[in-house]
N, C-alpha and C positions, 0 to 999 in steps of 0.2 A: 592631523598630528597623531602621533604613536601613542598609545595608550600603555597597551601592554607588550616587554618584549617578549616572551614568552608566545606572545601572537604572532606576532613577526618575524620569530623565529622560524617559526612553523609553516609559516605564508612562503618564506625564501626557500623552505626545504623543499616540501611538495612543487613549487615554481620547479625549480631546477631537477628535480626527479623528473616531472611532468613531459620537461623537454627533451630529458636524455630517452626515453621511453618512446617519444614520439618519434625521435631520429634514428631510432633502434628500428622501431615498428617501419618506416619506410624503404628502411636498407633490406629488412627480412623480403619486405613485397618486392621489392627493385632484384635480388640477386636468388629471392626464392629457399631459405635456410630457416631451420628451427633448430633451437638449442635447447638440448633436455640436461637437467643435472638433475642425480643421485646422491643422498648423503644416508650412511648407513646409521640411526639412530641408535639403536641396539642390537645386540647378537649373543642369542641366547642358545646355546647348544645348536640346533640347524634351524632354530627361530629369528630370520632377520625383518627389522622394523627400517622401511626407506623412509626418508623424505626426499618426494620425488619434484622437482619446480620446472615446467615449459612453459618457453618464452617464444611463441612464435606470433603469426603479426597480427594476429586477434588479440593475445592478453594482453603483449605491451600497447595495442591500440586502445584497448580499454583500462588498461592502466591509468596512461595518457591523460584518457580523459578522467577520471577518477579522480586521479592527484591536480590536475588543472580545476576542475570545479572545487574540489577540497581549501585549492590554496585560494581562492575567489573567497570562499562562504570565510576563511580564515582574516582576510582583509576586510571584509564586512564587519564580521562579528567585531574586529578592533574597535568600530564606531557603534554598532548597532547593542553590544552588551557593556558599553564601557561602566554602565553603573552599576551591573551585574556583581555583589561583592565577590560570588563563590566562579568567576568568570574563566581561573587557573581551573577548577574543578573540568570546567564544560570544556576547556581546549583539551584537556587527558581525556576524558570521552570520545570526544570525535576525533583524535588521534586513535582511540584502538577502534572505534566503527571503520577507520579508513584502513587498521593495518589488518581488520578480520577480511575487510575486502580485498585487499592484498592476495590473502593467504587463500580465500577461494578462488581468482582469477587465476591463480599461476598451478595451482596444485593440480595434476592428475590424479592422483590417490584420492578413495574418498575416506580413507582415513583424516587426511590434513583436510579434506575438504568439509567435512562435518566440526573438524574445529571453527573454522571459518563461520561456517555455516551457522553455527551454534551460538558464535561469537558475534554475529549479527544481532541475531533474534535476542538474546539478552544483553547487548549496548545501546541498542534501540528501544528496549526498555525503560534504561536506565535515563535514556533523553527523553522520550514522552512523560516522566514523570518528576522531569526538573523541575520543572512550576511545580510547589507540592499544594496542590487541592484535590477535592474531590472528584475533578470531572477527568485530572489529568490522572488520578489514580486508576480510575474504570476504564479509560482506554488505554493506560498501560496493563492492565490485566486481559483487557482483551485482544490487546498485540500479540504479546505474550503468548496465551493461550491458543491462539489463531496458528501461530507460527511455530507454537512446540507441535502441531501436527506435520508440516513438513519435516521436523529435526526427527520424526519417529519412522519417517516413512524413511529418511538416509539409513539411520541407522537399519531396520529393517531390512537396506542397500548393503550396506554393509556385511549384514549378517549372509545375507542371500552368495554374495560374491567371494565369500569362504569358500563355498561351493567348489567354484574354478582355482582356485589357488593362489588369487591374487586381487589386491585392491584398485590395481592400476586400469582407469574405464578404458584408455588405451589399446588394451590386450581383447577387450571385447567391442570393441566397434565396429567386425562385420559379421558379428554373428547375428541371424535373424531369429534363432527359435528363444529367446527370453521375452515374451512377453509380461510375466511375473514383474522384471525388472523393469521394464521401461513402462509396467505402470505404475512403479513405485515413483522414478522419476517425475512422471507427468503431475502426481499425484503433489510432488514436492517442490517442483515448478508453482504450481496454481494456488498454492497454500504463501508461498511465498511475494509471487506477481498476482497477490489478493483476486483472482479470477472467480466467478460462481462455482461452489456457493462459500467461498471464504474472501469474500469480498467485502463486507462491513468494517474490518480493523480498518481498511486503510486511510480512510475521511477522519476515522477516530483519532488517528495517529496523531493529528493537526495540530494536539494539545503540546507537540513541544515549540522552542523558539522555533522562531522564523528561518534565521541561517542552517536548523537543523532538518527544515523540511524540505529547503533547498536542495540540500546534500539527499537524505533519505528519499527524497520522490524525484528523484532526478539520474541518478548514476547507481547507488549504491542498494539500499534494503529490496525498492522493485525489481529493480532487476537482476539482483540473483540469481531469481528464476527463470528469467528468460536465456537469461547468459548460460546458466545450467544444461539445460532443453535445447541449447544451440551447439554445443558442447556434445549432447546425445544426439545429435539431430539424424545421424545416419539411420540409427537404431529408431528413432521416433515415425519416421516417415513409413517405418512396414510394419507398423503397428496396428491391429484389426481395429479398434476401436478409433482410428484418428479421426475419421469423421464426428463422432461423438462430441470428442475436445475442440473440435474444428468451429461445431454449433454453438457447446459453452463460449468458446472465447469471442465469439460474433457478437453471441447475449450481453456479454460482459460489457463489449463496446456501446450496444446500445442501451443498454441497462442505465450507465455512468453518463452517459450523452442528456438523456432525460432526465435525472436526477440535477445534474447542472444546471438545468434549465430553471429548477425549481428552488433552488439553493442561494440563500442571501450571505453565507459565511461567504468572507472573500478568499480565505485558504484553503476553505472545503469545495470552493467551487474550482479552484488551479490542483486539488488532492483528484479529484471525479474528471479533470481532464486527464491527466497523469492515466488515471484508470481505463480511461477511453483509447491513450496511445499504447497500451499493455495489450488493450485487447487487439488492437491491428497488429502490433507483434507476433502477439501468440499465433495470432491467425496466417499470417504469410508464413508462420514457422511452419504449423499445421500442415497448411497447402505444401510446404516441401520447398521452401526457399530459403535456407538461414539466413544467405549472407544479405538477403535484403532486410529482415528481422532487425541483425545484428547492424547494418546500416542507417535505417533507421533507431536504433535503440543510440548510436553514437548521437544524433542529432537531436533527436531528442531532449538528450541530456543536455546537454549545452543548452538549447534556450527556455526551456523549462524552469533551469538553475536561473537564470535572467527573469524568469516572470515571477521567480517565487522572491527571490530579493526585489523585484522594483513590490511587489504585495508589500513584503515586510517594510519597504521605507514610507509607504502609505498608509500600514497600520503605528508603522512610530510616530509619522504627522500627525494623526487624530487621538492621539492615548490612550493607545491600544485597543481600538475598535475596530472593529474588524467588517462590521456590516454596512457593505455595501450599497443599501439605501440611504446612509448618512453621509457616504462622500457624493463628490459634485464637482465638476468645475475645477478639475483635478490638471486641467490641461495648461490654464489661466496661473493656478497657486504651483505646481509643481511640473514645471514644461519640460526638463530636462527626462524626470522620472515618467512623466506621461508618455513622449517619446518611444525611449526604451522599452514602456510596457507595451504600448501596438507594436514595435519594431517584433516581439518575443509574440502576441496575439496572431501576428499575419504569418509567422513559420507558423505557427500551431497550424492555425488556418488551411495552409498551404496556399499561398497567396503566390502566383508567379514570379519565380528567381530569389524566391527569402528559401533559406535552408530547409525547412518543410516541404515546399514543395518538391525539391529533389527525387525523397526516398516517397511521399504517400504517392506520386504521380509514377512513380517507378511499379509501384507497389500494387495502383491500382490498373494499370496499364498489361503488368502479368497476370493479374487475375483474368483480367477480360479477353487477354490473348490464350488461356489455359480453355480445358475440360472440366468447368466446374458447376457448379448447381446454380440456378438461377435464384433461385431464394437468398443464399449466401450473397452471391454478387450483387443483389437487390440491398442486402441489408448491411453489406459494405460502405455503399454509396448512401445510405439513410445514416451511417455512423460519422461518413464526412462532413454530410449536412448539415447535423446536430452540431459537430464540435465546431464550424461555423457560427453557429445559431447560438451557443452559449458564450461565445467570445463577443460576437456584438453586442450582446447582452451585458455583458462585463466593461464594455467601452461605453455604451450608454450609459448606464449608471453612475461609472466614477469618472467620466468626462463631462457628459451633455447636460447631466441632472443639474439643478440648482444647487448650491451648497447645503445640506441639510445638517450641518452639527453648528457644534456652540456658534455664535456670532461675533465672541470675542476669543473663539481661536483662532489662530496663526499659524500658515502651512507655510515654510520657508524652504530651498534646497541650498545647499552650497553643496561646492566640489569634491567631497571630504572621500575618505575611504569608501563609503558606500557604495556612492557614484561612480569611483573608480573600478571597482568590482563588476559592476553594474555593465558598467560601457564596454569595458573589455569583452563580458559577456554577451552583448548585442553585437557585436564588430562579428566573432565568431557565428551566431545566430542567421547574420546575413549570408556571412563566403564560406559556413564550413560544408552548407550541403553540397554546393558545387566542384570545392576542392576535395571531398572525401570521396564525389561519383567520382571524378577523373581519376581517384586513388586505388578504391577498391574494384574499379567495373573497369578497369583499362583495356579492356577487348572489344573485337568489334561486332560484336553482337546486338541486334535490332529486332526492334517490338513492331510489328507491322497489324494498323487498324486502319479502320476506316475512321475518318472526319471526327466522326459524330462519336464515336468511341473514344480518341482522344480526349475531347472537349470537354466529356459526360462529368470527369473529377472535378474538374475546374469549375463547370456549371454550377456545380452542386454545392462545390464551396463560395461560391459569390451569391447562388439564392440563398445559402443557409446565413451568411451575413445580410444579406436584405430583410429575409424575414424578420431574422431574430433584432434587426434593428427596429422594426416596426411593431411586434409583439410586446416588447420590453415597455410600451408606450401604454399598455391594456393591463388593466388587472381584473381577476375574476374572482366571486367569492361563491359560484356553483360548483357541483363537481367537486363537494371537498375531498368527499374519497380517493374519487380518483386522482386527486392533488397529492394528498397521502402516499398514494400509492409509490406516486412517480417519484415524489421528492426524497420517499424512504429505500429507495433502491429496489423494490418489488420488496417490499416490505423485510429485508435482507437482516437491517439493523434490529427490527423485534425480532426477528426468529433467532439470533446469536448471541442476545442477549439475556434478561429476567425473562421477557416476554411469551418464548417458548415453553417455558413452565406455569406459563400461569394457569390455564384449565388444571391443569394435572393437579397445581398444585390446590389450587380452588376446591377442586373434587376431593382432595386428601382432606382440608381440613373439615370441610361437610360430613366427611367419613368418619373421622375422629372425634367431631362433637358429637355424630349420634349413634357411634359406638364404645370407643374408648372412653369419651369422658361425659356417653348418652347410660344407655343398655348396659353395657359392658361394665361401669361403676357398678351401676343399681344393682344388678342381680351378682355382682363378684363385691368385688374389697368392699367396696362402701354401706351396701348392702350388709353385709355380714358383721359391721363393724356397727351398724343403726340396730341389727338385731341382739348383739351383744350386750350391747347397752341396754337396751330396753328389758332383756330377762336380769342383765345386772338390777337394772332399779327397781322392780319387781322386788326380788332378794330382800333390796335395800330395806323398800316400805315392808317388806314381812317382818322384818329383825325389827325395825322401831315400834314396828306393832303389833308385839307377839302377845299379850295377853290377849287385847281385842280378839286378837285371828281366833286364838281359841275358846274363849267364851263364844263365838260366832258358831263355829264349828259345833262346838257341844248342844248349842240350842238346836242347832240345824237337824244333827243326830239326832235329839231328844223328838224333835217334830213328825221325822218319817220313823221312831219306834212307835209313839202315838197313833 
């Protein structure tokens, strides 16, 4: 039942945007046309301001999908925040999060596009710190501040492309001697697709609702930057240092791979897959392939958006708990939602013919057919493993475990809004990989391996589910360091935090007790101010006892004339 119209509203708009977008996006690829519009903002003597909008079958594809998960998280939220009082506040929120995404997908200019841009990084703000606590304050200030580093690096962009005469990245896409710019870019990509070493905000971020992490870790805040970087990708690929970012973004995958492993938050653990699928992006980007990047970033999104709403109807089941050791039996009390959630675990996975496997098997099938470093390819295939090995992990525990919360709570589903959100999202999760290969790869171009090269991805995702089904069953209390280590992201989150100041600061105030308020008293102010006084009271006892003094005096004279 409808709670708010206001929601509904908004659910029917985006619905119907969504579609037109996507029947736009297939006629462009079918008959091969992009449409650019110029709107002349201002005109100031021979100073003119465009607003420049292209619509070709990349942005309305991402569009598409944008306003399609937009209008899902909108139909959720209906059920999921209905007791929500300030609940109008958060639909005007993620209405301008979806329309700053808007404004970056379609704009060339990076004039409009740093609005966008900018317009991200502080509506996403303004979400993480809905809940108003302390915990959700500190990772909105460190969203924040994470991501005013990218908005510094456009602008920087910006400034740089005065240069040439013009905003529009367009005009410069086959120039290759800008390596200045296209490090700025990369720089603003990795800040934004939270990459090393700006990877800590994004597990932080987890602190707003659930429909909003949906949205944010699925289409919208991560992938900015990929979208961006796929946008530059000509310019990116004959850039000297890509190998460099090539390593980062590998690190990053395995980085967030092991971190999951170690992780009981149930959203921190779907935030550090999120982070793990960014990094295989980055990296096929890297290697010089967008459209599979940008292929996998569509699919992605779709069942991602599914795994973080079936989360959220499992942290609403239990009142708002979120750790993972306390569900159980989750299959028994909520079949519909348990469902859905393996349906969204085995894309992740890359489970044969679920939507994942489409683009990671594509994905990893060019690498292995390329010129590439063995270490890399080594550490591709350990990054599938892992996100494997953290998903059975995540099925163990809120399936196989015994119940572990209260014994007189009640885990019910019915059909309501949520579910419906939910299902539509698994239906696409299942046929969208298959329908979008036959969309974007319609040529007949073929990956030729042997057997065993094939296989190798597949393997690797069915061992990393076997292990990690078997491991989940052991706990260790050795090695806490290196427990530490893994579960803090390479210790990511202390170094971005207080943490990195603490020696320095440690040292400062050692410094200050035994100079400034050590030595540095005694022999200046304080000093001067105890000698003061002390000739003052000297003075004093003379004046009250000025006969004595000189009766004292006189005899004393009198003794050495004697």
């Amino acid at each position: 039942m409808t709670k708010n119209k206001l929601n509904m509203y908004m659910y029917i708009i985006l619905l119907i945007t969504s579609l037109l977008m996507l029947i736009m996006s297939m006629n462009m690829i079918i008959l091969d046309y992009v449409i650019m519009m110029e709107w002349m903002v201002i005109s100031v003597n021979s100073c003119n301001i465009y607003m420049t909008m292209i619509f070709d079958f990349m942005s309305t594809l991402f569009l598409s999908t944008v306003m399609f998960i937009s209008s899902m998280v909108m139909l959720y939220s209906d059920m999921y925040m209905s007791n929500d009082k300030t609940i109008n506040r958060f639909i005007y929120i993620i209405s301008m999060f979806v329309m700053s995404m808007m404004l970056l997908i379609i704009s060339p200019n990076m004039v409009s596009i740093i609005v966008g841009w900018d317009g991200l990084g502080l509506v996403s703000y303004c979400l993480v710190i809905y809940y108003q606590n302390l915990n959700s304050s500190n990772a909105g200030m460190l969203t924040a501040l994470m991501n005013r580093i990218g908005d510094v690096m456009i602008l920087l962009l910006i400034a740089w492309m005065m240069n040439f005469g013009s905003w529009n990245f367009l005009s410069f896409i086959n120039k290759l001697s800008m390596n200045s710019m296209i490090m700025l870019i990369i720089i603003a990509g990795f800040t934004k697709s939270a990459q090393i070493p700006f990877s800590s905000w994004l597990p932080a971020a987890m602190a707003a609702p659930t429909p909003v992490s949906a949205l944010v870790h699925s289409s919208t805040l991560v992938t900015a930057g990929v979208y961006l970087m796929i946008r530059f990708s000509s310019l990116i690929i004959s850039f000297n240092l890509i190998q460099l970012f090539l390593m980062l973004s590998v690190l990053t995958m395995i980085m967030s791979g092991m971190a999951a492993n170690f992780e009981f938050d149930l959203k921190k653990i779907i935030a550090l897959s999120t982070l793990s699928q960014l990094g295989i992006m980055m990296s096929i980007l890297m290697f010089g392939y967008p459209m599979l990047s940008f292929f996998h970033l569509i699919i992605h999104a779709l069942f991602k958006a599914s795994l973080f709403l079936c989360a959220g109807v499992l942290i609403h089941s239990l009142n708002n708990n979120q750790d993972i050791r306390m569900m159980g039996c989750m299959n028994y009390n909520m079949p519909m939602t348990s469902m859905f959630m393996n349906i969204a675990n085995m894309s992740l996975c890359g489970i044969p013919f679920m939507s994942g496997f489409y683009s990671k098997d594509l994905i990893m099938e060019t690498m292995c057919s390329s010129n590439i470093n063995l270490l890399i390819l080594l550490l591709m295939y350990l990054g599938i493993g892992m996100t494997s090995f953290y998903s059975a992990r995540l099925t163990y525990y809120s399936m196989n475990m015994n119940f572990n919360y209260y014994n007189f709570s009640s885990q019910n589903e019915s059909f309501n809004n949520m579910l419906k959100s939910i299902m539509i999202l698994s239906i696409y999760s299942i046929m969208s990989g298959s329908i979008f290969s036959w969309i974007l790869f319609n040529n007949s171009s073929i990956i030729i391996l042997p057997i065993e090269g094939k296989m190798f991805a597949m393997i690797m995702s069915m061992l990393g589910l076997l292990i990690g089904y078997e491991m989940s069953m052991f706990s260790s209390t050795k090695k806490m360091l290196l427990m530490e280590f893994m579960s803090s992201m390479w210790f990511m989150n202390q170094m971005s935090t207080f943490h990195n100041q603490f020696f320095l600061l440690k040292n400062s105030m050692m410094f200050q007790k035994s100079t400034d308020l050590g030595w540095g008293e005694k022999m200046g102010p304080q000093g001067m101010v105890e000698l003061i006084k002390m000739v003052m009271t000297l003075n004093i006892n003379m004046s009250k006892n000025n006969f004595k003094i000189q009766m004292m005096t006189f005899f004393v004279w009198l003794l050495i004339l004697i």
